[in-house]
C-alpha positions in Angstrom: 109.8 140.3 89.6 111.2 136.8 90.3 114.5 137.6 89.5 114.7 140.3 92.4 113.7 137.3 94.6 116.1 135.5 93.6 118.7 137.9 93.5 117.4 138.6 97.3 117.8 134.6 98.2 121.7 134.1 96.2 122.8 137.0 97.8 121.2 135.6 101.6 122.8 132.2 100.9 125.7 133.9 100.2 126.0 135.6 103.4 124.7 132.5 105.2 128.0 130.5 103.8 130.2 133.4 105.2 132.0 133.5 108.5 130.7 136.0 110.8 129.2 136.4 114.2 125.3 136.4 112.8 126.2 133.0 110.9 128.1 131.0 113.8 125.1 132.4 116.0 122.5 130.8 113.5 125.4 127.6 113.3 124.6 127.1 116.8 121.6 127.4 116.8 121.4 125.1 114.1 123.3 122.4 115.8 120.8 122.7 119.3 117.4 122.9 117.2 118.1 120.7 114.1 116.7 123.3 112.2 118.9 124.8 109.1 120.5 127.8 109.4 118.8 129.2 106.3 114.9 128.8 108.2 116.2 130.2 111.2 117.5 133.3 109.0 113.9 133.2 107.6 112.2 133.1 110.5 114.6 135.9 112.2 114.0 138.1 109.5 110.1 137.2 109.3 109.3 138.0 112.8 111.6 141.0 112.8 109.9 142.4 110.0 106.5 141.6 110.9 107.0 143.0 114.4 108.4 145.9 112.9 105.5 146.1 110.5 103.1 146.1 113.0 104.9 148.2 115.5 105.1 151.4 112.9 101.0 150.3 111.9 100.5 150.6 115.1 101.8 153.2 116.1 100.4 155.3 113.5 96.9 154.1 113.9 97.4 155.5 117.8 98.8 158.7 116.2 95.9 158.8 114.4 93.3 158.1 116.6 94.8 160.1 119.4 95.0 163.4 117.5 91.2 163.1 116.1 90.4 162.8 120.1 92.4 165.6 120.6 90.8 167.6 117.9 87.1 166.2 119.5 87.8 166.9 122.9 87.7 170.9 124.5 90.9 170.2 126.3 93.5 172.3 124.9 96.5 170.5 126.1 95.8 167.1 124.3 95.8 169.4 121.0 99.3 170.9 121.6 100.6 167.5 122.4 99.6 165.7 119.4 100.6 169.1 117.1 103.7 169.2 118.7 104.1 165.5 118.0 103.4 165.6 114.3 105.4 168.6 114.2 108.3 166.6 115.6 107.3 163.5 113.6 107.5 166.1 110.0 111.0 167.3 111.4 112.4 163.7 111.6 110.6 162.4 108.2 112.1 165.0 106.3 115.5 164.2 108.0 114.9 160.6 107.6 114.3 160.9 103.6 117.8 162.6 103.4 119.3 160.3 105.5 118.0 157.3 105.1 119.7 155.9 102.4 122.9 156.1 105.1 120.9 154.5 108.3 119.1 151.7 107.5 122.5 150.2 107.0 123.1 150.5 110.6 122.0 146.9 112.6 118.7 147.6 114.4 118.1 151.0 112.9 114.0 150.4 112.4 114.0 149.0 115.8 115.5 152.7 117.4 113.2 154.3 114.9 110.1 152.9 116.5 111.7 153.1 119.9 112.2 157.2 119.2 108.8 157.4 117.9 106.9 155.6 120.7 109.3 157.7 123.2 107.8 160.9 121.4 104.5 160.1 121.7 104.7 158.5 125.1 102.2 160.1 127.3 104.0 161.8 130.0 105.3 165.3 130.5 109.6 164.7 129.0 108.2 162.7 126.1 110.0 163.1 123.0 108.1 165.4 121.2 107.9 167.8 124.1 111.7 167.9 124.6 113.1 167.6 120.8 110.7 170.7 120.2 111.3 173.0 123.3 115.1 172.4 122.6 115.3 172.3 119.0 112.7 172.8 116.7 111.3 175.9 118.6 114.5 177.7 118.8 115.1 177.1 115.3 111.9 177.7 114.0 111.7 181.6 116.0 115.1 181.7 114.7 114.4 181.8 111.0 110.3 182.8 111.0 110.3 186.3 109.3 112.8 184.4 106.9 110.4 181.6 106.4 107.2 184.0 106.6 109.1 185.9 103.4 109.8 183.0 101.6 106.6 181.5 101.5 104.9 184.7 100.7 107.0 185.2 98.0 106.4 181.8 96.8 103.1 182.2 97.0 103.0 185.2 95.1 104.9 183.4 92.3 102.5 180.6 92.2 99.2 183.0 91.7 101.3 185.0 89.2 102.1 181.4 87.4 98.7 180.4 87.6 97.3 183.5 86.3 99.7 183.5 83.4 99.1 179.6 82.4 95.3 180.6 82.7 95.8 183.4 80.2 97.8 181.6 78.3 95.7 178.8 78.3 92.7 180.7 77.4 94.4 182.3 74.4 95.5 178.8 72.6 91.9 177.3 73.3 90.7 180.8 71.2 93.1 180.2 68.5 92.3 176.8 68.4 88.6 177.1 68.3 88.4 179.9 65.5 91.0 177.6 63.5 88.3 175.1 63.6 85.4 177.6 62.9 87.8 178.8 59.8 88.0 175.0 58.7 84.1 174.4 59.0 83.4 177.1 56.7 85.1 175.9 54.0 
């Protein structure tokens, strides 16, 4: 465990000892505040990630409690805004898990991902949700439904038929294996 911290602070003092625009920033800085370079990078990074941190905790805790009002209050509209969100917000996660080896290299990535997910649930009529799934994942998803419809039946089908079969299965091994020991007993 310590050794991927320290791997994590040689490779930062590397980078600090480099020449590049993020180092002669933190040089400057370090030359107005008397602070070293490497704190500053610390304390960067620190607030950065806490705000970041709290941002995406917050934001789900809103998510959260917004949809349970919605599912508590008679007001139809509040529930197709906060289904349409998570809808939206399952569309991007599973896009995200593909591609997000590839974008958090991108500088300020997590800080455009929690921009695009307060947009989307922002509470006014062209929020993100709203407009991501009238011009996308409707279209797409009326597209392709009888397509999806038969492949989760199928699938479905396969799974009770798997089930039934490990059950039966299942049900012959425990009756071999309890007249094997009913055979040993007796003698």
């Amino acid at each position: 465990m310590f050794s991927i911290f320290k791997n994590i602070k040689d490779r930062a003092e590397t980078f600090l000892k480099e020449k590049n625009c993020i180092t002669d920033c933190l040089s400057k800085s370090e030359d107005k505040t008397g602070i070293k370079k490497r704190y500053l990078a610390v304390g960067a990074v620190s607030i950065m990630g806490l705000y970041l941190f709290l941002m995406f905790c917050s934001c789900f805790v809103l998510n959260l409690c917004s949809s349970i009002k919605a599912i508590e209050s008679p007001n139809k509209e509040e529930d197709t805004q906060w289904l349409t969100y998570w809808v939206v917000y399952g569309f991007f996660g599973i896009s995200e898990f593909f591609s997000d080896i590839f974008l958090f290299w991108f500088p300020f990535y997590y800080v455009f991902k929690c921009l695009f997910l307060l947009w989307c649930m922002a509470p006014f009529s062209w929020n993100g949700s709203r407009v991501l799934y009238l011009r996308f994942v409707r279209p797409f998803f009326l597209k392709y439904e009888s397509a999806v419809d038969s492949v989760f039946s199928d699938l479905s089908g396969r799974a009770v038929t798997a089930a039934e079969m490990v059950t039966r299965e299942g049900r012959l091994k425990a009756k071999h294996h309890l007249e094997g020991m009913k055979v040993i007993h007796k003698e």
